[in-house]
C-alpha positions as CSV (number, residue, x, y, z in Angstrom):
1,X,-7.4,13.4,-11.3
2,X,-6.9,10.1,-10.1
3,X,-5.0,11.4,-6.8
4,X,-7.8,13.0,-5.6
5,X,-10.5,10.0,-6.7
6,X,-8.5,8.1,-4.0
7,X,-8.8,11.3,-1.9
8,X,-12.1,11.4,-2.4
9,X,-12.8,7.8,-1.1
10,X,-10.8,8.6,2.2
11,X,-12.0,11.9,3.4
12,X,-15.4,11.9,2.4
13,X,-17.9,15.0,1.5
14,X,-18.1,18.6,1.0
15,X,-16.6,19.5,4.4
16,X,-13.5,17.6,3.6
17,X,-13.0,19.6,0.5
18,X,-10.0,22.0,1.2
19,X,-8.3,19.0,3.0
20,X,-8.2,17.0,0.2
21,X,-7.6,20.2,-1.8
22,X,-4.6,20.7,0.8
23,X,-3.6,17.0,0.1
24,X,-3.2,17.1,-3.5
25,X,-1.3,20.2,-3.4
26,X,1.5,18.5,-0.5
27,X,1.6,14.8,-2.3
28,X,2.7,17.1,-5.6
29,X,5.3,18.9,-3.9
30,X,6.8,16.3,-2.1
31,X,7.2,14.3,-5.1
32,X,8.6,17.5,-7.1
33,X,10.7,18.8,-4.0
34,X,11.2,15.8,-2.1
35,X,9.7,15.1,1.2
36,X,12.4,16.8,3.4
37,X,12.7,20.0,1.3
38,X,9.2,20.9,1.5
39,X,8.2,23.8,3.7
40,X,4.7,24.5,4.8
41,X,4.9,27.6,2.6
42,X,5.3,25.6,-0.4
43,X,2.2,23.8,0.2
44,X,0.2,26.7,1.4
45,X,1.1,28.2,-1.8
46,X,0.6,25.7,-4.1
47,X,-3.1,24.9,-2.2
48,X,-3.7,28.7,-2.0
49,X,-5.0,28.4,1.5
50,X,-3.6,30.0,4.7
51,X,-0.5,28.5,6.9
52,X,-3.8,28.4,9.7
53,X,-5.9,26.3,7.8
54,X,-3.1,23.6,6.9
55,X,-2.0,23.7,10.7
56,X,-6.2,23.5,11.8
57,X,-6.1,20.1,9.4
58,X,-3.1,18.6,9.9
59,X,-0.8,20.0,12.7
60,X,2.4,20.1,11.1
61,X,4.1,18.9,7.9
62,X,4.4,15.5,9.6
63,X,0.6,15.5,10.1
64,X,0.2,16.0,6.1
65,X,2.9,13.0,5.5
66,X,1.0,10.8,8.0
67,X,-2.6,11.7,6.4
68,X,-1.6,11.3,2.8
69,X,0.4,7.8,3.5
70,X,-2.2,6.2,6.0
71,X,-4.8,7.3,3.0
72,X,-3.2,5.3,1.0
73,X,-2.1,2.2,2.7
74,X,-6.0,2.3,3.5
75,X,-7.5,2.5,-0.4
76,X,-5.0,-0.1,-0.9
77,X,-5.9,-2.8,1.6
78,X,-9.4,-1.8,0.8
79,X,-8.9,-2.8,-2.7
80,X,-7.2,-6.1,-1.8
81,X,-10.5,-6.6,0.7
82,X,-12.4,-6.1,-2.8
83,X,-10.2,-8.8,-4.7
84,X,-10.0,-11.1,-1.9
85,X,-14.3,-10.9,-2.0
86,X,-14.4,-12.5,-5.2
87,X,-12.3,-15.5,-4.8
88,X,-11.9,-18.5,-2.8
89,X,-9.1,-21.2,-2.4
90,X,-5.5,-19.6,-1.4
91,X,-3.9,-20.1,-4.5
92,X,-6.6,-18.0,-6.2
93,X,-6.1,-15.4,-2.8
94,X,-2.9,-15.0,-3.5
95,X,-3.3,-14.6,-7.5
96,X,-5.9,-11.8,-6.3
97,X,-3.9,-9.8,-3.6
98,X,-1.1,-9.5,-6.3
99,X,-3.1,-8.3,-8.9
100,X,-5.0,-6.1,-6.7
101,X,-1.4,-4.6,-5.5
102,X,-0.3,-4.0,-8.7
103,X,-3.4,-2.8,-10.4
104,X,-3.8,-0.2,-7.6
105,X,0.1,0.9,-8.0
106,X,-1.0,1.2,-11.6
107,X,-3.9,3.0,-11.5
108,X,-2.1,5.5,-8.6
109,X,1.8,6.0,-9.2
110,X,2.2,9.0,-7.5
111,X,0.8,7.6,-4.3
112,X,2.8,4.5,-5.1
113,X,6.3,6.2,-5.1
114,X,5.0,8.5,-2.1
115,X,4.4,5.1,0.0
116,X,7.9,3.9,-0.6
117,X,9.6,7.5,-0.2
118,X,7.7,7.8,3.1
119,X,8.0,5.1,4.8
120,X,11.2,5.7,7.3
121,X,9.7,9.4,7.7
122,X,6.4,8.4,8.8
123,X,7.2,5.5,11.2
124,X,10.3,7.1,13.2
125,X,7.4,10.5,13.7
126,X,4.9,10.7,16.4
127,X,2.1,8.6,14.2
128,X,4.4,5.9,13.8
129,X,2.3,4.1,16.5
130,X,-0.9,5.4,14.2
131,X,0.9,3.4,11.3
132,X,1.9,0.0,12.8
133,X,-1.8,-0.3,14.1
134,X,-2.9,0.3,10.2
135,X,-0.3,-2.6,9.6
136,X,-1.5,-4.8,11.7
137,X,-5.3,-4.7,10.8
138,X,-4.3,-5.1,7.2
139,X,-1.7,-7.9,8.0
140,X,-5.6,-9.3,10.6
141,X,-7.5,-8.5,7.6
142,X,-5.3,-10.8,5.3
143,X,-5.0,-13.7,8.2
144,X,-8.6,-13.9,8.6
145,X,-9.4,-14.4,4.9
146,X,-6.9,-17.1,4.9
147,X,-8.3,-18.9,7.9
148,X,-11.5,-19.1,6.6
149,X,-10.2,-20.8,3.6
150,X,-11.4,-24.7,3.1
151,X,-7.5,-25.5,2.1
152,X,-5.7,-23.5,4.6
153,X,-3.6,-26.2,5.4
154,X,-1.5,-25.6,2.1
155,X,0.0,-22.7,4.7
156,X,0.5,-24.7,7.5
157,X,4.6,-25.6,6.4
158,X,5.0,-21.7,6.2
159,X,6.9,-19.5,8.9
160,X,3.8,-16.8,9.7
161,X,6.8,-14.6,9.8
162,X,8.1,-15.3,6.2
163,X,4.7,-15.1,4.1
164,X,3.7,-12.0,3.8
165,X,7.6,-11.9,2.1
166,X,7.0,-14.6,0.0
167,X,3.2,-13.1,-1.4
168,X,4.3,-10.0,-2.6
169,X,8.0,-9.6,-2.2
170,X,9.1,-10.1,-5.1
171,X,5.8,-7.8,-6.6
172,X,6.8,-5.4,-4.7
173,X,10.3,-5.3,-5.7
174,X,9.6,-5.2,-9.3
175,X,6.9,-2.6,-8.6
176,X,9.5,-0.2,-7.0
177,X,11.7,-0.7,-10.2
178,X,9.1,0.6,-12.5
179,X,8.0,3.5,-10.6
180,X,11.4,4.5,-10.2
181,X,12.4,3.9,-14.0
182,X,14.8,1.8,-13.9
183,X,12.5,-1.0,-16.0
184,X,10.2,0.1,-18.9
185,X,7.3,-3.0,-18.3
186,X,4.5,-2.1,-16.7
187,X,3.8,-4.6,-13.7
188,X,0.9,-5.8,-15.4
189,X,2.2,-7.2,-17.9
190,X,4.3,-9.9,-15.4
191,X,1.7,-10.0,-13.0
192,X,1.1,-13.6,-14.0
193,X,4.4,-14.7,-13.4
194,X,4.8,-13.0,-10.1
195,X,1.6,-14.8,-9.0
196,X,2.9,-18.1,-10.0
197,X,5.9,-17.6,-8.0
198,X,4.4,-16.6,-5.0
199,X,2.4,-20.0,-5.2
200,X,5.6,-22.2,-6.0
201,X,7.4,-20.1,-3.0
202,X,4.7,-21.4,-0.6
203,X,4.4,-24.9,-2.4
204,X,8.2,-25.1,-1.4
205,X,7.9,-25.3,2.0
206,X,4.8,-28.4,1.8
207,X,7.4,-30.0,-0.5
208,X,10.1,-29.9,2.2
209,X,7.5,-30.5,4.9
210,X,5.9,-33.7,3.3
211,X,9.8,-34.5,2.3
212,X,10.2,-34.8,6.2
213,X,7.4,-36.7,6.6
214,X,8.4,-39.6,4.3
C-alpha cells in the first residue's frame, strides 16, 4: 500500500488511476525480475491492461523506469522541503535532511532499492537530461535553504562540490547496506550518529580554515 500512497501524491486523481495502477504493477516486477529482464508483457500482465495502454502512458519500458524513478526522487525532495520547513540554523538543516532521507527510505524500501538499481539505466536513456534537471532543482532547492540561513557562514570553508558528499554520504551508504541486507539495523536507529557526523565533517573544514587563519 505504501507504493502507491507515494503514487498517489505524484500522479494525482481519478484519471491517473491505471497509470499508477500500471506503476505499481512495473516497480514489483522490476524488483522481482530485475530491471533488464522485464518485458512489457510482464507488466501488462501483471497490471492486466493492454501493451496499448502502457505504450499511450509511458512510451516504452524506459518511459515506465523514468516515471517511477523521477516520482520518487520528487516525494523525496519533497519530504526533505517538509523537514527543512520546520527548522532553522544549518546544523539543525542538516540533522533534518538526514532524518527526512532515512525516514522516507524507511517508510518506502521498495522505491528505495529501485532508486539505487536505476540509477545508471535511467541517466545513460533518453530522459537522462529529464533527470539531471530534477537534480539540479533539488540540489537549488537545498542551496537556497542554506543561503537564507542567519549562520551560513559555518559553510563558507566547504568545497560546494564536496557537501552534498559530506551531508548524506555516509547516510546513504549505510542506507544502501540495509536495504540490501547485508546489516540488520534499521537506519533509524543510527540516524543520530550519522547526523552528528555530517556536522563534525563540515566543522572540519572551519577548523582547518580558522587553523589558517591564526
Amino acid at each position: 500500500m505504501q507504493n502507491m500512497e507515494l503514487l498517489e501524491r505524484i500522479f494525482k486523481g481519478r484519471r491517473a488511476l491505471l497509470k499508477r495502477q500500471i506503476l505499481e504493477c512495473a516497480l514489483t516486477e522490476f524488483l522481482r525480475t530485475g530491471i533488464a529482464a522485464t518485458t512489457i508483457e510482464m507488466i501488462r500482465d501483471q497490471a492486466d491492461t493492454s501493451i496499448g495502454a502502457i505504450y499511450h502512458h509511458f512510451k516504452n519500458k524506459e518511459g515506465i523506469i523514468a516515471a517511477l524513478y523521477i516520482a520518487a526522487l520528487t516525494d523525496q525532495s519533497t519530504q526533505r522541503l517538509q523537514a527543512l520547513s520546520q527548522v532553522q540554523g544549518i546544523e539543525r538543516g542538516i540533522q533534518a535532511v538526514i532524518q527526512s532521507y532515512i525516514d522516507w527510505v524507511v517508510a518506502y524500501p521498495d522505491f528505495a532499492r529501485f532508486l539505487y538499481a536505476a540509477h545508471h539505466t535511467v541517466q545513460s536513456s533518453d530522459f537522462g537530461e529529464e533527470l539531471q534537471q530534477s537534480n539540479q532543482q533539488r540540489n537549488q532547492d537545498l542551496q537556497q535553504w542554506l543561503a537564507q540561513q542567519a549562520d551560513i557562514g559555518q559553510l563558507q570553508a566547504v568545497p560546494l562540490e564536496l557537501l552534498m558528499s559530506l551531508i548524506i554520504g555516509p547516510t546513504e551508504s549505510y542506507c544502501r547496506s540495509w536495504l540490501s541486507g547485508r546489516v540488520q539495523t534499521c537506519p533509524k536507529y543510527y540516524a543520530a550518529a550519522l547526523a552528528k557526523s555530517a556536522w563534525q565533517s563540515i566543522q572540519h573544514f572551519q577548523e582547518s580554515e580558522a587553523a589558517k587563519i591564526d
